[in-house]
N, C-alpha and C positions, 0 to 999 in steps of 0.2 A: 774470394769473389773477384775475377777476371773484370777489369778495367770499370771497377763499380764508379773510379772518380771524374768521369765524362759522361758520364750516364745521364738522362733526364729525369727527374725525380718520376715522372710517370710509367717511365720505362722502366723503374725500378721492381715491380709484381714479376714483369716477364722476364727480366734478368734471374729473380728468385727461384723462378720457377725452373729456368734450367739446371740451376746450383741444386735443389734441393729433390728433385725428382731422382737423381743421383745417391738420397741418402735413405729412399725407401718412405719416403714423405710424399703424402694424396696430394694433400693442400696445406696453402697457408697463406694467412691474412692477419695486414697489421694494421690494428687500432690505434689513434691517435687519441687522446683526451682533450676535449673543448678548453678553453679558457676558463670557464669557471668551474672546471672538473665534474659534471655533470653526464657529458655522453661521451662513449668512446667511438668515435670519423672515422672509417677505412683509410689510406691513404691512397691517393688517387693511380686509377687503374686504367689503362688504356681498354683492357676489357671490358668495363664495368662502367656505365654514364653515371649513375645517380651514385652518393656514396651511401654505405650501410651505415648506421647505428646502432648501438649498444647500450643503454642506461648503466652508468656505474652502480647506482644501488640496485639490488636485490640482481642481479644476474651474478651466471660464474663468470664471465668476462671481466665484470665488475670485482670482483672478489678479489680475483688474481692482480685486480688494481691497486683496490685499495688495503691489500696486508703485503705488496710486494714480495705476494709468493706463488708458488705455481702451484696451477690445481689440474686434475686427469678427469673427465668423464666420457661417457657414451655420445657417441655422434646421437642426436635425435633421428636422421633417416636410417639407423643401420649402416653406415658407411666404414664402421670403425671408432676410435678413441680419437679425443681431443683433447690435445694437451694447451689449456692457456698459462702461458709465462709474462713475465710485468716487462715491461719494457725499460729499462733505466742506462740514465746518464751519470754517471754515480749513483749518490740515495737520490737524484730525480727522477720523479715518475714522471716519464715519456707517454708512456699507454701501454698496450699489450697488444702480443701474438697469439693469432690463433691456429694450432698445427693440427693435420689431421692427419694420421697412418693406421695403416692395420694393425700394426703391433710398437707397443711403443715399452721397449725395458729400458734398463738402467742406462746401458748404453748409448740408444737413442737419444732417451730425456739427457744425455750433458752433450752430446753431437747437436738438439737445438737449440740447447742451453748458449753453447759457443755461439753458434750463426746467429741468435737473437744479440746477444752482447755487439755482434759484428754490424747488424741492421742498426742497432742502436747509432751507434758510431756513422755510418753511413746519414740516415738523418739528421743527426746534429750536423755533419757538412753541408749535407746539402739544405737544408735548412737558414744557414750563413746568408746564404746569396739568391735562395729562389724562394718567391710565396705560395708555391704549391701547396706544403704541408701547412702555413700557416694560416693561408685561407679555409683548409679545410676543416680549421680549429676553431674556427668564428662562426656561431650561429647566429650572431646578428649584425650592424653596423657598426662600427667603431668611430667615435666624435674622436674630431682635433685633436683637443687636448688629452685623451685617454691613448692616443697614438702614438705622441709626443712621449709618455709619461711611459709606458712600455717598452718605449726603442732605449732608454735609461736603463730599465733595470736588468737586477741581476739574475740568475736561475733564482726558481723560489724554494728551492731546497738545497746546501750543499751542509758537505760533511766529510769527517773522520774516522777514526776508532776514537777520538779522544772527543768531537763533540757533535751535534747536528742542528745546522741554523734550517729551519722553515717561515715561512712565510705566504700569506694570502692577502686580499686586497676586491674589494668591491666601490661602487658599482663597475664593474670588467669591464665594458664596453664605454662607460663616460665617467671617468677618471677626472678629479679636478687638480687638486696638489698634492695629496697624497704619494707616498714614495718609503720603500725600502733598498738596503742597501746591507749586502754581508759577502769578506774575502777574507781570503786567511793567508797570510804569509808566515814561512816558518812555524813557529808554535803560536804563534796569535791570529784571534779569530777579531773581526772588528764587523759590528753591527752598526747601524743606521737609522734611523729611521724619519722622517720628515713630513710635514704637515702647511704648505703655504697658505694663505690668507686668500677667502675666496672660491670660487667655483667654475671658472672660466679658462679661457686659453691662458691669458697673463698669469693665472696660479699653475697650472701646466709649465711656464717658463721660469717661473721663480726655482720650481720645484727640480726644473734640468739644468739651472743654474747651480743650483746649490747641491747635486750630486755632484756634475763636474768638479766644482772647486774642492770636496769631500775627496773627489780620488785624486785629485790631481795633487792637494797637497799630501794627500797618505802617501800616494805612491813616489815622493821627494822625500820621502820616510818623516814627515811632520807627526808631531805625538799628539794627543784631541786636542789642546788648548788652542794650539798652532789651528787646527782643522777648522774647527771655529771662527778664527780670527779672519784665516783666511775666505769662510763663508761666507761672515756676515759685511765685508768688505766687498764681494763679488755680487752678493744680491742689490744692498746699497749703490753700488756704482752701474748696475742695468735700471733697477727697479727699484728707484727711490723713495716711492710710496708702499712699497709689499716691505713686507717680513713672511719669514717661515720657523714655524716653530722646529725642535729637534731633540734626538738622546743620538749620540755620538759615543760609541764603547767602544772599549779593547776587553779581550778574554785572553788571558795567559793560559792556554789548551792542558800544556805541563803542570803548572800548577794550582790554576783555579781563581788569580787573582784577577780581580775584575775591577777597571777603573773607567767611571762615565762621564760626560759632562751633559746636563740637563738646559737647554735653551729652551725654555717658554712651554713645559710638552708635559702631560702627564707623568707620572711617578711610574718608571719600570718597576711590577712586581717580583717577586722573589717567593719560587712555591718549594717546598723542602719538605716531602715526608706526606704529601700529600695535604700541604695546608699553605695556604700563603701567608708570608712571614711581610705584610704591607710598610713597619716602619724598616727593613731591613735597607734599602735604600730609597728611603723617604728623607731626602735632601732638598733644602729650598730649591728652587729651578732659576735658573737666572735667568735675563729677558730673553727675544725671542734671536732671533740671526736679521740679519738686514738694518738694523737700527743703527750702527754706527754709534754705539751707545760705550763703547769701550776707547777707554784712553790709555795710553800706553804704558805700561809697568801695571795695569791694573786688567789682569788678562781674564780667563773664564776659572770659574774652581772645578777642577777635577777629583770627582768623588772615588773612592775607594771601597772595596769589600773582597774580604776572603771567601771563594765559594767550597762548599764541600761537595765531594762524589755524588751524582745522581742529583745534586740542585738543579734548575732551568731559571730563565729570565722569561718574562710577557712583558713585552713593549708593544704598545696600541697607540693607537688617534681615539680622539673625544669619539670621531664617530659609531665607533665601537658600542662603548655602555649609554652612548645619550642614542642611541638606534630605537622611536619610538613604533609601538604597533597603530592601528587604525584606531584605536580607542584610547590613544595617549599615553599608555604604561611604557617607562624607561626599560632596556636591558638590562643596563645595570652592571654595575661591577662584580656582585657578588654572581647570578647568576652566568657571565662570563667564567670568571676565574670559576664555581665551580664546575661549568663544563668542562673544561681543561682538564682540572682534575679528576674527574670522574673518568675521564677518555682514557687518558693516561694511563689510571689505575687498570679498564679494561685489557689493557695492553696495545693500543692502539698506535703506529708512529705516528711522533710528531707533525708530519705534512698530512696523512689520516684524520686527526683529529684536530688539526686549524681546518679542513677544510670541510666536515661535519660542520662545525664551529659557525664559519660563516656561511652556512647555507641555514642554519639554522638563525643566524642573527637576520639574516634577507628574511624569510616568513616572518619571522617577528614581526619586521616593518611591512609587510604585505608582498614582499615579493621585489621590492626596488628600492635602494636608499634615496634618500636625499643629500645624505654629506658621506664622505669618502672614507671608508671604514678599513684600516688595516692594523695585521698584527703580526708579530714576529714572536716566534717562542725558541728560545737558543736552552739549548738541553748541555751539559756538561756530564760526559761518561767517559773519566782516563781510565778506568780499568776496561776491560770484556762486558758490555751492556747484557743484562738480562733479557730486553726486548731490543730489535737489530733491524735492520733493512738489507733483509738478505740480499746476494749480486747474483743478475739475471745470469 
């Protein structure tokens, strides 16, 4: 694609359209997915004012979203075949392409296999530095501190051959402290996750405090105790009245070993075989980060566990199982966890079914939380996984 990196993200369809008219290709059109994975947004078209919509569930557009795989049907006017492909940034699902040609074989389908991987790429740049496509991802306003709490985080899905961290998070649009956090260097995968005190901008700033100092001392290569230490020292010295709760991991990807430390934060579970194995790192939790509560020689205990082939971790906020409906019934823990594994069992990826997940735990409560609900589920697969996130 001839000087795609000075291009205006708008100008991006009619650049396409030159390239791909070229490869015996009618049309094509790229969906973007909303924030809360809901509709898939055209991306903005210099020919087009209003943008189109998609519903992820029950359409084929949707399909090809949510199994990250490609699907072939009939045009509806008679125009020819329509091939939708998933759109991904590694195992992130981006959105999807929608390609129309008259004839679309083997050959065709990896010629837009290629271009689709290449648009991908082209979006994440541009993406970087202009809010074209992420305006077009917002279907409603974004509060303060959910804006705050965003520009932090990290993609909600990354991964390997050897493991894949997902992650989701509500209420999208009014975020309070809530936060995840997952990178990998070399063969370790390190998870995060975080919960500040509160539901306002000041937990929004507790909560971009205590990332920074998470990466800032990881990437000084600090092991968790260190990570900790230097958290709950970084929120203390801004915000002397907040704490934030936390589970701060490492995953040895090679071989399984998994070592956490538990600050103030629900028990990460441990599912194996289709069952949750609850005391398997059921470790006291030690206080929360911010308290300045630690004196020296007497640091955080780091817990340990061996994992086996095809284990996963669920790490959540309280928001999660105290998620009540209009009539006062809790979520709950058990009905959580066995969603998870029922999804799973389906064959569903893990960003698939966290996000079933929490669309499901929103109607619970009616449609909107009240407290800040997120979860992260880190799946361990060193050998060839069974179920995979195929590349676009």
């Amino acid at each position: 694609m001839r000087g795609y990196a000075t291009i205006a993200p708008t100008d991006l369809p009619e650049v396409l359209r030159r390239e791909y008219e070229s490869l015996q290709i009618s049309h094509l059109t790229i969906y973007l997915a909303d924030l809360q994975q809901k509709q898939l947004v055209s991306v903005p078209d210099s020919r087009v004012e209003a943008p189109r919509t998609v519903p992820i569930d029950g359409t084929l557009a949707g399909w090809a979203y949510r199994t990250a795989s490609p699907r072939i049907t009939e045009d509806s006017m008679g125009r020819g075949l329509v091939l939708w492909l998933p759109l991904l940034d590694g195992v992130e699902r981006l959105g999807v392409v929608g390609i129309q040609a008259p004839v679309l074989d083997a050959r065709t389908v990896e010629t837009c296999r290629a271009l689709v991987s290449l648009i991908a790429l082209v979006l994440v740049d541009k993406a970087a530095y202009s809010d074209a496509y992420t305006m077009r991802q917002r279907l409603a306003s974004m509060q303060t501190p959910s804006e705050l709490v965003w520009a932090f985080l990290a993609p909600r899905t990354i991964g390997t051959d050897r493991f894949t961290s997902s992650a989701v998070l509500e209420p999208a649009y009014n975020l309070g402290g809530d936060a995840f956090d997952h990178s990998t260097l070399d063969h370790t995968v390190h998870i995060g996750i975080f919960d500040s005190m509160g539901h306002d901008l000041a937990a929004g700033l507790v909560t971009s405090v205590a990332l920074a100092a998470c990466r800032a001392s990881r990437r000084a290569g600090a092991g968790l105790e260190q990570m900790a230490i230097t958290i709950d020292e970084a929120v203390n010295e801004v915000f002397p009245d907040r704490y934030v709760t936390a589970v701060l991991s490492n995953l040895q990807t090679g071989t399984g070993s998994l070592e956490w430390v538990n600050c103030g934060h629900p028990t990460p579970l441990l599912i194996r075989d289709k069952e949750v194995l609850r005391e398997a790192l059921g470790q006291d939790p030690e206080p929360p980060l911010g308290l300045r509560n630690m004196k020296p020689g007497n640091g955080r205990r780091v817990s340990r566990f061996q994992m086996e082939p095809g284990d996963s971790v669920l790490l959540y906020t309280d928001g999660v199982t105290e998620a009540r409906s209009p009539s006062g019934s809790r979520f709950g823990e058990e009905r959580f966890t066995d969603f998870i594994i029922r999804a799973i069992a389906a064959g569903d990826p893990a960003p698939e079914a966290l996000r079933r997940l929490i669309h499901t735990i929103l109607e619970h409560h009616g449609g909107e939380l009240d407290d800040d609900a997120t979860i992260v589920l880190l799946e361990w697969h060193p050998f060839p996984p069974a179920r995979s996130i195929p590349e676009a």
